[in-house]
C-alpha positions in Angstrom: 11.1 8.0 -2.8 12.8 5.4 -4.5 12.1 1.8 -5.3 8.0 2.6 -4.8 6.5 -0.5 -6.3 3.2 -1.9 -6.9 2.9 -5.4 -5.7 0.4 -8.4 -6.5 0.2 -11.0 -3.8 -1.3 -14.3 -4.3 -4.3 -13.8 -1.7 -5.1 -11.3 -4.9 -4.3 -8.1 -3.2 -2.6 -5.1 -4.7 -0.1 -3.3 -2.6 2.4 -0.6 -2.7 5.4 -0.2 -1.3 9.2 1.0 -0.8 10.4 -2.7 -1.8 13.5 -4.0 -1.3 14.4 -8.0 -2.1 16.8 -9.8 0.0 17.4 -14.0 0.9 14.4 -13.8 3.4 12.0 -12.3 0.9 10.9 -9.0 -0.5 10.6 -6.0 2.3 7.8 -4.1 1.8 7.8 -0.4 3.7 5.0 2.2 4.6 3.0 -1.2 2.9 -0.6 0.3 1.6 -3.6 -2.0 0.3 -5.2 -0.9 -2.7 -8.8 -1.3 -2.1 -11.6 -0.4 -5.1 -14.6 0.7 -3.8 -17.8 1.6 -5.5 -20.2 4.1 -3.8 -23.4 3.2 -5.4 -24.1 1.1 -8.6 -23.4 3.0 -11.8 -21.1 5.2 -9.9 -17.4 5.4 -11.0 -15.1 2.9 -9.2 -12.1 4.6 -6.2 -8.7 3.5 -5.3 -8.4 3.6 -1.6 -5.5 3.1 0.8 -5.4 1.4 4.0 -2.2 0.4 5.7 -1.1 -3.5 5.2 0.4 -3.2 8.5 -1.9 -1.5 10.6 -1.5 -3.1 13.9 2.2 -4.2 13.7 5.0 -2.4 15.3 7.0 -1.9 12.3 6.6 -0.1 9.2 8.0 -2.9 7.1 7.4 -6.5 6.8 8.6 -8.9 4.7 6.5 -11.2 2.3 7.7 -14.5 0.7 8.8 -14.2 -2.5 6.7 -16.8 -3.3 3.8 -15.0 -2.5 4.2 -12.2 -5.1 2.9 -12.7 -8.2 3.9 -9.6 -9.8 6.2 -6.6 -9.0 5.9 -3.6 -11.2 5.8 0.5 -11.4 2.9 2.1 -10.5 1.2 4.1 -12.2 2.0 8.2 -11.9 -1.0 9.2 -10.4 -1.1 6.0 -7.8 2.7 7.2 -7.0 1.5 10.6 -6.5 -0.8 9.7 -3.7 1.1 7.0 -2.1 4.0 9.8 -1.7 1.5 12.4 -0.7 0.1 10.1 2.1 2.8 8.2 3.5 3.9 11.4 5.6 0.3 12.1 6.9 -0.2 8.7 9.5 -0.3 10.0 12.3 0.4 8.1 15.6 -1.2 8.9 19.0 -1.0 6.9 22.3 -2.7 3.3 22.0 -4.3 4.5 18.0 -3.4 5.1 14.5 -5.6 6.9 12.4 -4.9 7.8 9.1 -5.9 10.8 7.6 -6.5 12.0 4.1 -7.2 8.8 2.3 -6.6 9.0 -0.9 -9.3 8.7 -4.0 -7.6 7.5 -6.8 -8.7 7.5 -10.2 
């Protein structure tokens, strides 16, 4: 899985993505959110993932490269799980759910 990058946009989210760049922007595919989320106070903070495209009909979009703040390698065990759970979405007439969200640390 090549070209797997972590993206910041300038709404302030965090993605990652197979990212290509071309004159109409940069192409992000199998686009996943990065979401912290902290399950009580004093409890350690997760990574979650939640599709960036959940209701579109394609699994890439493309953002304006204007929009990106930063573009860089994530880190091994954010890679890990993005390639471990881009192959579990499953698809089912009229929903998507996705299964085994990951918990990153």
């Amino acid at each position: 899985m090549s070209n797997v990058k972590l993206l910041r946009l300038a709404t302030g989210e965090d993605v990652i993505a197979r990212v290509e760049e071309d004159d109409q922007g940069v192409n992000l595919n199998k686009a996943f959110v990065i979401i912290p989320q902290q399950s009580a106070p004093g409890q350690p903070i997760q990574l979650m993932m939640s599709l960036y495209n959940a209701f579109g009909k394609s699994d890439t979009v493309t953002v304006s490269k204007d929009k990106v703040v930063f573009i860089t390698d994530p880190k091994e065990d954010i890679l890990k799980s993005y390639q471990k759970n881009t192959s579990s979405i499953l698809t089912s007439p009229g929903l998507i759910t996705e299964t085994k969200l990951p918990k990153l640390d």
